[in-house]
C-alpha positions as CSV (number, residue, x, y, z in Angstrom):
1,X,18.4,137.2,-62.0
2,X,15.5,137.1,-63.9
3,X,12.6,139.2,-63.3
4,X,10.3,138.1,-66.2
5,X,11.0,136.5,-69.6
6,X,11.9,139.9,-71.7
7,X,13.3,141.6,-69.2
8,X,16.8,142.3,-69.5
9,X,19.4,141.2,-66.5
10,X,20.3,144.2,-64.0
11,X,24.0,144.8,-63.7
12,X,24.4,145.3,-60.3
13,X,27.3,147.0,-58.8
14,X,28.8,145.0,-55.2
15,X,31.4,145.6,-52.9
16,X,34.4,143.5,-53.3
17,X,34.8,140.9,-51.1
18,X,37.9,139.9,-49.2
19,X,38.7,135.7,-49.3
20,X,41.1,136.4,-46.6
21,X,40.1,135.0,-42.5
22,X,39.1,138.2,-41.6
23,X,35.9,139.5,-39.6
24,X,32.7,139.3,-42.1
25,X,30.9,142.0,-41.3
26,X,34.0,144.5,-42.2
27,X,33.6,143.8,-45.6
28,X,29.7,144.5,-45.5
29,X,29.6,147.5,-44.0
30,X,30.8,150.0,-41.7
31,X,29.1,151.7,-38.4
32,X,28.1,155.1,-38.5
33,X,29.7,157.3,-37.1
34,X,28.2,159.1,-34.0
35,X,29.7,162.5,-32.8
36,X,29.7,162.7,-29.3
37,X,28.0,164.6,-27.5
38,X,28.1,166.5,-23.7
39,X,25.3,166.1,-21.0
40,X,25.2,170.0,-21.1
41,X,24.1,170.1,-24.9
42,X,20.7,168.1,-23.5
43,X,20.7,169.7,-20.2
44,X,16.7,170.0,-18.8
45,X,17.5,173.6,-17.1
46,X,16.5,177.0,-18.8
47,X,20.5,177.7,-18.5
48,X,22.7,178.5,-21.4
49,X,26.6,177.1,-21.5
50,X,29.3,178.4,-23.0
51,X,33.1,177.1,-24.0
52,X,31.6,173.9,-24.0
53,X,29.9,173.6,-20.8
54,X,32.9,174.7,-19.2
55,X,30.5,178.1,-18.0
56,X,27.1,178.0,-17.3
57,X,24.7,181.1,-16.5
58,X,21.1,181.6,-16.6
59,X,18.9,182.4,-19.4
60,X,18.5,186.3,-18.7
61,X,21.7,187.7,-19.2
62,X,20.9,191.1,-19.7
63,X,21.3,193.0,-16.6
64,X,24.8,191.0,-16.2
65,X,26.3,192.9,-18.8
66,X,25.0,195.8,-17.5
67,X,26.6,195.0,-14.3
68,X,29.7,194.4,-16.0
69,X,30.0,198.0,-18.2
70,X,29.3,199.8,-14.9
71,X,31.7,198.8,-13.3
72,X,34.2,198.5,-16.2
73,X,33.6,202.1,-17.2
74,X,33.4,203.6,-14.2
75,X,36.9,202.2,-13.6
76,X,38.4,203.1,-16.6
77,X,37.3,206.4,-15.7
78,X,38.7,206.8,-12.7
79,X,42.3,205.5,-13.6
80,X,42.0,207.5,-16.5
81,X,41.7,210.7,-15.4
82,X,42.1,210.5,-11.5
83,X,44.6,208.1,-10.4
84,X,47.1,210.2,-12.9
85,X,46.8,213.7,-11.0
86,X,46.5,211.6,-7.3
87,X,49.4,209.7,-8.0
88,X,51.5,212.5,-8.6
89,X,49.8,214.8,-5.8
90,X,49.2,212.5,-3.0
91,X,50.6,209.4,-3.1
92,X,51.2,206.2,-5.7
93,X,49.7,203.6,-3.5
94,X,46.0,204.8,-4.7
95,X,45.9,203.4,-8.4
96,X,47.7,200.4,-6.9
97,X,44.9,199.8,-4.4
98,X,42.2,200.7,-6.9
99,X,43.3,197.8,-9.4
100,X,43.9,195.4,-6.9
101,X,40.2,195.6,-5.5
102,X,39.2,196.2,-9.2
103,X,40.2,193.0,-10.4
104,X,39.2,191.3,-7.3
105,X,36.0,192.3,-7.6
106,X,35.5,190.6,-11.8
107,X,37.3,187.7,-10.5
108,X,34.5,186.9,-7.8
109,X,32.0,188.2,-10.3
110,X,33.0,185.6,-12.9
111,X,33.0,183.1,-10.4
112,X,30.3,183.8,-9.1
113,X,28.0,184.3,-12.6
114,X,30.0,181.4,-14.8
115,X,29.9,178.5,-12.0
116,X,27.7,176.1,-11.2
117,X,25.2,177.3,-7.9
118,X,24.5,173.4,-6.9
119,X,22.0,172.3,-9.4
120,X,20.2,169.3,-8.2
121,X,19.8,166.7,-10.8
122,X,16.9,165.3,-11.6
123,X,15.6,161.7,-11.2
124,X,15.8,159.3,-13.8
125,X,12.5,158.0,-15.2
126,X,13.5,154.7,-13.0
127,X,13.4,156.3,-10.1
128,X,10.9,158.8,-10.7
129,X,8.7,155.5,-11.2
130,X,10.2,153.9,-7.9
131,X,8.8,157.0,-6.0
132,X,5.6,157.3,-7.6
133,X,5.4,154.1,-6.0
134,X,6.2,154.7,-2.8
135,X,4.2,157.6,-2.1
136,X,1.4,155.4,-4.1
137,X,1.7,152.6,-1.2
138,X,2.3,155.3,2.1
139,X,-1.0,157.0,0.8
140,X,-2.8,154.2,0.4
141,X,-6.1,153.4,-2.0
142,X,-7.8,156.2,-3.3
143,X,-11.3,156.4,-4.4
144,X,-13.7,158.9,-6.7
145,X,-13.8,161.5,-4.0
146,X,-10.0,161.3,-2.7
147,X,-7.5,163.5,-2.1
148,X,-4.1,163.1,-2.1
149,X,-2.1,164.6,0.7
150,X,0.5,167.0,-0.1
151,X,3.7,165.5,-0.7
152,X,5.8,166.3,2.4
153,X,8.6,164.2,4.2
154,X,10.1,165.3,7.6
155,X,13.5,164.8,9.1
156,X,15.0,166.1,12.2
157,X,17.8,168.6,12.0
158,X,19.4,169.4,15.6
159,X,16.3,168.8,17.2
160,X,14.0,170.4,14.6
161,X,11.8,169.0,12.5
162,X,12.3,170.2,9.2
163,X,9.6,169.4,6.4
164,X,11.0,168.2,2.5
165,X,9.3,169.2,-0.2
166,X,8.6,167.2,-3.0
167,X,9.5,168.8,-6.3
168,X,6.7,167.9,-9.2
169,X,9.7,169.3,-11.9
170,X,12.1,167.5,-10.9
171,X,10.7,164.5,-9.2
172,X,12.6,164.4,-6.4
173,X,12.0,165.4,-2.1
174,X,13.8,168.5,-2.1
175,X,17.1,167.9,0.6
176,X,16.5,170.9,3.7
177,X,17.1,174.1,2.4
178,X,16.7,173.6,-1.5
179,X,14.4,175.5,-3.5
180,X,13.2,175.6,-7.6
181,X,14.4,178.3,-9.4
182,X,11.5,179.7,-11.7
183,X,13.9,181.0,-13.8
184,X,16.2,178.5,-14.5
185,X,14.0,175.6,-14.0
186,X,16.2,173.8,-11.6
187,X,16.5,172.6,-7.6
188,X,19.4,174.7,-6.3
189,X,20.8,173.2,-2.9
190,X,21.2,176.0,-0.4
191,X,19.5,178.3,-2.7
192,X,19.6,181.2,-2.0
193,X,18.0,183.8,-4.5
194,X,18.3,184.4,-8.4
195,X,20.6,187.7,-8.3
196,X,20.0,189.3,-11.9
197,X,23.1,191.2,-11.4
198,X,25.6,188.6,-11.4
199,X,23.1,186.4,-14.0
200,X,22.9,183.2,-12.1
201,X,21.0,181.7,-8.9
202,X,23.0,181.7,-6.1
203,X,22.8,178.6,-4.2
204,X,25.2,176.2,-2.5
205,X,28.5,176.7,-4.4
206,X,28.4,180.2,-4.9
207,X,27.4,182.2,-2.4
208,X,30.5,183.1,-0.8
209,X,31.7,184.4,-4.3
210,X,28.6,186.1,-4.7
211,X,29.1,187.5,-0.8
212,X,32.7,188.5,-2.1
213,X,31.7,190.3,-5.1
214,X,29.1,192.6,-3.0
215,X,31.4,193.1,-0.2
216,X,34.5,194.0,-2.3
217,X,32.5,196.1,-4.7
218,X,31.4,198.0,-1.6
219,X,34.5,198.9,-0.8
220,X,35.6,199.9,-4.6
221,X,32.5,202.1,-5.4
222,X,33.7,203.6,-1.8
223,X,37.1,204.1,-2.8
224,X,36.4,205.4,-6.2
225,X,33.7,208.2,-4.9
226,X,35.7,209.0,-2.0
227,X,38.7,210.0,-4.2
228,X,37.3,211.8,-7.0
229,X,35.8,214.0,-4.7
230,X,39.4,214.6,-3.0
231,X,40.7,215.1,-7.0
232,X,37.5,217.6,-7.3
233,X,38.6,219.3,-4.5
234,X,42.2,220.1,-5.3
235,X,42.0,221.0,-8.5
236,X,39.7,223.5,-7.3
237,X,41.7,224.9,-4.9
238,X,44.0,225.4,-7.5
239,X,42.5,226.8,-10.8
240,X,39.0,226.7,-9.3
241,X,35.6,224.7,-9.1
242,X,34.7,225.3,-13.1
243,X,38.4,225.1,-13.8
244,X,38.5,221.7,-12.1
245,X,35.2,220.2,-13.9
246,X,36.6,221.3,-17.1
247,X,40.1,219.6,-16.8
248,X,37.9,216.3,-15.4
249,X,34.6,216.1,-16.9
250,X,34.9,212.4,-16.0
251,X,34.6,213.3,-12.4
252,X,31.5,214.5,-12.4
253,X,29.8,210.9,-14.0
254,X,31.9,208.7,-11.9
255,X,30.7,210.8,-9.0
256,X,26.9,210.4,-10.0
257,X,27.3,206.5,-10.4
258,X,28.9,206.1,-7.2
259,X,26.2,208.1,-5.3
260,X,23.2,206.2,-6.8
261,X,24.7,202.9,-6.5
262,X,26.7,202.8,-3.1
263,X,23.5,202.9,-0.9
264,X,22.2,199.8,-2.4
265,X,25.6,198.1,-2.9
266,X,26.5,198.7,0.7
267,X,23.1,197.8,2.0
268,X,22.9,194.8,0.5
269,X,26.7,193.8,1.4
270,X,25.3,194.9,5.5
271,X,22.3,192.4,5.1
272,X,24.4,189.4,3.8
273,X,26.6,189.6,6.3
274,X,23.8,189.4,8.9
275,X,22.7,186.7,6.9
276,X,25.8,185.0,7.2
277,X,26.6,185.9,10.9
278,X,23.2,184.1,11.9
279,X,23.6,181.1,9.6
280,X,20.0,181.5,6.8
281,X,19.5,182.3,3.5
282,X,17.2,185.1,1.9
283,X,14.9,182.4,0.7
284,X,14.6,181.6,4.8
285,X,14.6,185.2,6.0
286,X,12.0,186.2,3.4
287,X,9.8,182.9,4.7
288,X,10.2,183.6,8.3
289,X,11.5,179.8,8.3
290,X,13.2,180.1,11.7
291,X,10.8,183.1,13.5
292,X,9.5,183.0,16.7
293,X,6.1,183.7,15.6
294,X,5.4,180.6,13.9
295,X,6.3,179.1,17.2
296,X,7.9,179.5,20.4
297,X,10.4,176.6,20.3
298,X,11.4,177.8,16.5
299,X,15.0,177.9,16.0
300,X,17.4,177.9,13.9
301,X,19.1,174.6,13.4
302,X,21.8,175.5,11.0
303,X,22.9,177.8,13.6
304,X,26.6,177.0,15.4
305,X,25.8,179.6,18.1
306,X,29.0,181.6,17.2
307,X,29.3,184.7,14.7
308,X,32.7,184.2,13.8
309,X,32.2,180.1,13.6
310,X,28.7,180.6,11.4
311,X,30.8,183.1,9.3
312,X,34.1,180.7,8.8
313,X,31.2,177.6,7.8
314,X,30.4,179.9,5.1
315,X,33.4,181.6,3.5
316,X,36.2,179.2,4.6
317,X,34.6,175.8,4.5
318,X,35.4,173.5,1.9
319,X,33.3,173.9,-1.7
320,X,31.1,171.0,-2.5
321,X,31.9,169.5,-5.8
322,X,28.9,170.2,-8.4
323,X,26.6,167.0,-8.6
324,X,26.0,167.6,-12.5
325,X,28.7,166.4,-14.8
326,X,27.4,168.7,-17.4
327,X,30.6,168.1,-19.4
328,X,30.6,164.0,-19.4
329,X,29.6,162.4,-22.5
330,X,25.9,160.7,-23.0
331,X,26.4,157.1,-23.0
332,X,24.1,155.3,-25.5
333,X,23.3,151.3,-24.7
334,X,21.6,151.0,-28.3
335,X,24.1,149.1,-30.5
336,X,25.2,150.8,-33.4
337,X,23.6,149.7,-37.1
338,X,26.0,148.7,-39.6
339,X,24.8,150.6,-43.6
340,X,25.2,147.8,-46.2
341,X,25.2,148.3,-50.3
342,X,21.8,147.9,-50.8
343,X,20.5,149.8,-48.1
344,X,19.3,147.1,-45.6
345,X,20.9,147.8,-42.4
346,X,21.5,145.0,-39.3
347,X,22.6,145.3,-36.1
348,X,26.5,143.7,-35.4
349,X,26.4,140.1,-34.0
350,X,29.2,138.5,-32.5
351,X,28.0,135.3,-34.5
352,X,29.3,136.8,-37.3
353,X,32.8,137.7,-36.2
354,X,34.1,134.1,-36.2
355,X,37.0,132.3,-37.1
356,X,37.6,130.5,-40.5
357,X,39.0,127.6,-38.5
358,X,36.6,125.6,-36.4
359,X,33.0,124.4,-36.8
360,X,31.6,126.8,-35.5
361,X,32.3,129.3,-38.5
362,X,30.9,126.4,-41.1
363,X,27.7,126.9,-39.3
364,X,27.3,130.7,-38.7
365,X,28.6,130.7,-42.6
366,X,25.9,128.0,-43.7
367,X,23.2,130.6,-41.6
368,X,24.5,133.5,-43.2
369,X,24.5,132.5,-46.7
370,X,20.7,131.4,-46.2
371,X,20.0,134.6,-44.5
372,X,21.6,136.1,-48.0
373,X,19.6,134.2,-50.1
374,X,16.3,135.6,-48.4
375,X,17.9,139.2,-48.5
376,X,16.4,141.7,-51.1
377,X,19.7,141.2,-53.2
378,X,18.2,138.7,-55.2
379,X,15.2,141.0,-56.2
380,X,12.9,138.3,-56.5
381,X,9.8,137.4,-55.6
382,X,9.8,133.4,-56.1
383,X,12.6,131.0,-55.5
384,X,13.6,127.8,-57.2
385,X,16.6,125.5,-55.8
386,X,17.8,123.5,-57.9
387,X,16.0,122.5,-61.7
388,X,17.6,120.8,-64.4
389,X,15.2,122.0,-67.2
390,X,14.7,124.9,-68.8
391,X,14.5,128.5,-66.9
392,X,10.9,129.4,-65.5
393,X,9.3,132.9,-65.8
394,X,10.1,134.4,-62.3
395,X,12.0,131.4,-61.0
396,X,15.3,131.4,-60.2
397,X,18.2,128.9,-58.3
398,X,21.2,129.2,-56.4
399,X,24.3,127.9,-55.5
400,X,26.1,128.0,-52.5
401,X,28.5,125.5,-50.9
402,X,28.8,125.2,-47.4
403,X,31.1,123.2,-44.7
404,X,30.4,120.0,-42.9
405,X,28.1,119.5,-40.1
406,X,29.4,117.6,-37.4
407,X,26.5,115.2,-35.8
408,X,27.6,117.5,-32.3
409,X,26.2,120.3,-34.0
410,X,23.1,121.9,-34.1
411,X,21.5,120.6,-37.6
412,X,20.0,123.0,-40.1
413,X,16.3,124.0,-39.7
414,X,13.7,121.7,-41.3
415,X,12.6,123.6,-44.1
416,X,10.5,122.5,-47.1
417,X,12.4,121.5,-50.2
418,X,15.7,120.9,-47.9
419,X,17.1,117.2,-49.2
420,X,20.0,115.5,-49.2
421,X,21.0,113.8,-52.4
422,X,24.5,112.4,-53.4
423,X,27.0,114.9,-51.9
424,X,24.9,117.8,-51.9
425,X,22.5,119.1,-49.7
426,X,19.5,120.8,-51.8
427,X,16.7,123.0,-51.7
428,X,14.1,122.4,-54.2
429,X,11.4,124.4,-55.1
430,X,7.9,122.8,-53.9
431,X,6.4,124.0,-56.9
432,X,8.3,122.8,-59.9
433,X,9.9,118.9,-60.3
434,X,13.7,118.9,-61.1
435,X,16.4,116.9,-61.5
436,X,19.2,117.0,-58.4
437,X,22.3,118.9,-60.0
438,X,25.0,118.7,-58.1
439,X,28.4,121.2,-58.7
440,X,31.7,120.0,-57.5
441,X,32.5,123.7,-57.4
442,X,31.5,127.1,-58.1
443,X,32.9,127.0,-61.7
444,X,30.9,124.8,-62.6
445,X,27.2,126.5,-61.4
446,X,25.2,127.8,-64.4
447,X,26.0,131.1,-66.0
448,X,23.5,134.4,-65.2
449,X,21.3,133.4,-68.0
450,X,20.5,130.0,-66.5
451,X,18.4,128.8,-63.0
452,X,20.5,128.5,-60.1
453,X,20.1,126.0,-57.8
454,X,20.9,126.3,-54.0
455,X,23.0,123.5,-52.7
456,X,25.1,122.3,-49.5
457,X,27.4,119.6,-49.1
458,X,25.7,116.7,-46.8
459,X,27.2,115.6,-43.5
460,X,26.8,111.8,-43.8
461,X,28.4,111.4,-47.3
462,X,31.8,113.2,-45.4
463,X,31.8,110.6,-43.1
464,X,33.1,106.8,-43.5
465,X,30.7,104.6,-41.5
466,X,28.7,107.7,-40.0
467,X,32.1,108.9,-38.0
468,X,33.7,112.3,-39.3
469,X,37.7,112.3,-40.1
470,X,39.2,114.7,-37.6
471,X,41.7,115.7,-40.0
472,X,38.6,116.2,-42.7
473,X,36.6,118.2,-40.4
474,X,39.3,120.8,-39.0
475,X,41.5,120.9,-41.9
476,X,42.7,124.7,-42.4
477,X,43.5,124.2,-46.3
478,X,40.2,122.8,-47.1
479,X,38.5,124.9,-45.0
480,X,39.8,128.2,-46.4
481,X,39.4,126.6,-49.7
482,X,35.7,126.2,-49.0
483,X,35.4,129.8,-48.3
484,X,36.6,130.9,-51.0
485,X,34.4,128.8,-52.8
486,X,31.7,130.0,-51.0
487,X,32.6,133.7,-51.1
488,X,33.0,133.3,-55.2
489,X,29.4,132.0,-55.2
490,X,28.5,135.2,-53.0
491,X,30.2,137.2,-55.7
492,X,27.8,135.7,-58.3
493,X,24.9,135.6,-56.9
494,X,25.4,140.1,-55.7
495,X,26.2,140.9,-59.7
496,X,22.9,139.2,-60.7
């Protein structure tokens, strides 16, 4: 194409095109592809995940490990250089029992640390808006000097009226007995408290791990102290006290870990289960939720009246499932764009996967090749159609032949230029006064160095007596002959 009298033509590299019935836009271009990716890679919390979202913990991870080389080490310790002289001295059964509640107690620490506590999910900006609206209404009009009550709804639980609090992070009413964790930025059901030893909240679907891990760990710290002493205390019957702390230096550290950390371990495994036994949660105990002094007729309606029945609700009953699928994949509703050859980029259509067969591809094919001629393939500011003099400065034609419109059919858009003459259908350039050229078939079009001239074939000179032959209109031969035709003009016009 011609971009000014001197300037040379651009050789212009294009894809090839397949003349075969096959979907159009495959030959254009091709859709990016998008990796997927997992709800917990855009997760809102402060958590971090790990094996890909198959474990998720809280930000602070710190004292967990901790947690973990204490207990690690002092149990290496012990079955190091304990449970080989008890063994042989007093009885087999003790390194058994040590392992068992050793790896009873990581298991329920894992758990406990690496599972989800019953995160809340947050509202969608939907229905964030649909409340906004609600409470807008239920408070009424509001004027310079008003202000908004707090943002409270009450239910009744057993007979007690239990207030929900709405959560500005979240934007949701807090279900009874949720709280937001600071830390991890999230509404925990049946929270709890944020234990840094185990390096998670724990909340609905963890606590009886958690209640696990302190009761069990009770009894190992127990059982370790308890019988290096009794190893301390043979030995020195035998070779002596010195004697004995030589042989065992390990003793003495395991003993000094134990004593510091089995008043806390065991106190805190005594106030859970009176937690547990009574049916609250720290978060409630610490609040006073269900004390008498708030009022007399406070009670606890959680509460089953029974010890043994408010302990089986919380260590036997069935585990909620987690409400965040932090390991589904983000569905996008925006349709994919498709990359073409000279960088435009368009959106799939369904009009353009049609069939070569049938009317309707003559007319999608007729609106695509116009659509193509206003593309920036031709690199050209003005367009002539059609001319049978000589080229113009900046002008240019072209030549594309198109199907048959059948009078059922939605015509072409009244543009200015469009005529019919003879058998063609042409667009003329306003501007300039030409001579109607019409090209039986693409051969004969003018070469690269001359104007081209845009031309379709018109509906009433396909017709005998302004009726269209059946066998003229859905003819597969000349129809696939016509694309070809019309896919060799394409060719010409993309190497200009």
């Amino acid at each position: 194409m011609y971009l000014g009298l001197d300037e040379p033509v651009r050789e212009c590299q294009y894809n090839q095109i397949c003349t075969r019935n096959s979907l159009p836009m495959e030959t254009l271009g091709h859709k990016k592809k998008k990796i997927p990716r997992r709800k917990w890679q855009v997760f809102p919390g402060r958590n971090r995940f790990y094996c890909n979202g198959r474990v998720m913990m809280a930000r602070q991870t710190g004292v967990f490990y901790l947690t973990l080389v204490l207990i690690m080490v002092t149990s290496g310790l012990f079955f190091a250089f304990d449970c080989p002289f008890l063994a042989s001295n007093l009885t087999p059964a003790i390194p058994v029992i040590g392992g068992v509640l050793f790896f009873f107690v990581l298991g329920m620490l894992f758990r406990a640390s690496f599972s989800d506590p019953g995160v809340l999910p947050r509202a969608t900006p939907d229905e964030a808006a649909d409340l906004e609206r609600q409470i807008g209404a239920a408070n009424g009009p509001s004027g310079p000097g008003y202000r908004p009550p707090p943002r409270t709804r009450e239910v009744v639980i057993n007979g007690q009226t239990v207030k929900l609090k709405y959560c500005f992070t979240c934007k949701i009413f807090r279900p009874p007995r949720a709280s937001h964790c600071s830390l991890c930025d999230n509404c925990v059901e049946r929270f709890d408290h944020h234990c840094p030893w185990v390096g998670n909240c724990v909340g609905k679907r963890n606590y009886r791990f958690f209640y696990l891990f302190i009761l069990s760990l009770s009894f190992l710290t127990l059982f370790i102290f308890a019988f290096v002493i009794t190893h301390v205390i043979l030995r020195s019957n035998r070779t002596g006290f010195l004697s004995a702390l030589k042989d065992s230096p390990a003793s003495v550290l395991e003993v000094l870990v134990c004593f510091f950390s089995v008043w806390s371990i065991v106190g805190l495994s005594g106030f859970h289960t009176y937690l547990i036994s009574s049916n609250q949660t720290t978060n409630e105990d610490i609040k006073g939720s269900w004390s008498n002094k708030r009022a007399k007729d406070n009670y606890n309606p959680y509460s089953y009246g029974n010890i043994l029945t408010n302990c089986c609700a919380a260590l036997c009953g069935p585990l909620p499932p987690s409400l965040i699928d932090r390991r589904g994949f983000i569905q996008s509703d925006t349709p994919q764009p498709v990359s073409h050859s000279n960088g435009s980029s368009m959106y799939a259509s369904t009009q353009l996967h049609t069939h070569m067969c049938n009317q309707e591809h003559c007319i999608q094919s007729t609106k695509f090749v116009l659509q193509a001629a206003a593309t920036p393939l031709l690199h050209s500011n003005s367009v002539m159609i059609g001319g049978g003099g000589p080229p113009f400065p900046g002008k240019s034609s072209l030549v594309v032949p198109c199907a048959s419109l059948a009078p059922s059919q939605p015509s072409l858009p009244s543009m200015p230029g469009l005529s019919c003459a003879g058998d063609m259908l042409t667009l003329r350039d306003p501007d300039t006064h030409c001579h109607h050229h019409h090209f039986a078939s693409p051969e004969e079009t003018p070469s690269p160095s001359g104007p081209m001239s845009l031309t379709l074939p018109c509906a009433a000179h396909m017709t005998h007596g302004g009726h269209i032959h059946p066998a003229q209109l859905y003819d597969p031969a000349s129809q696939d002959s016509l694309h070809e035709d019309s896919v060799r003009g394409l060719v010409k016009l993309s190497s200009v």
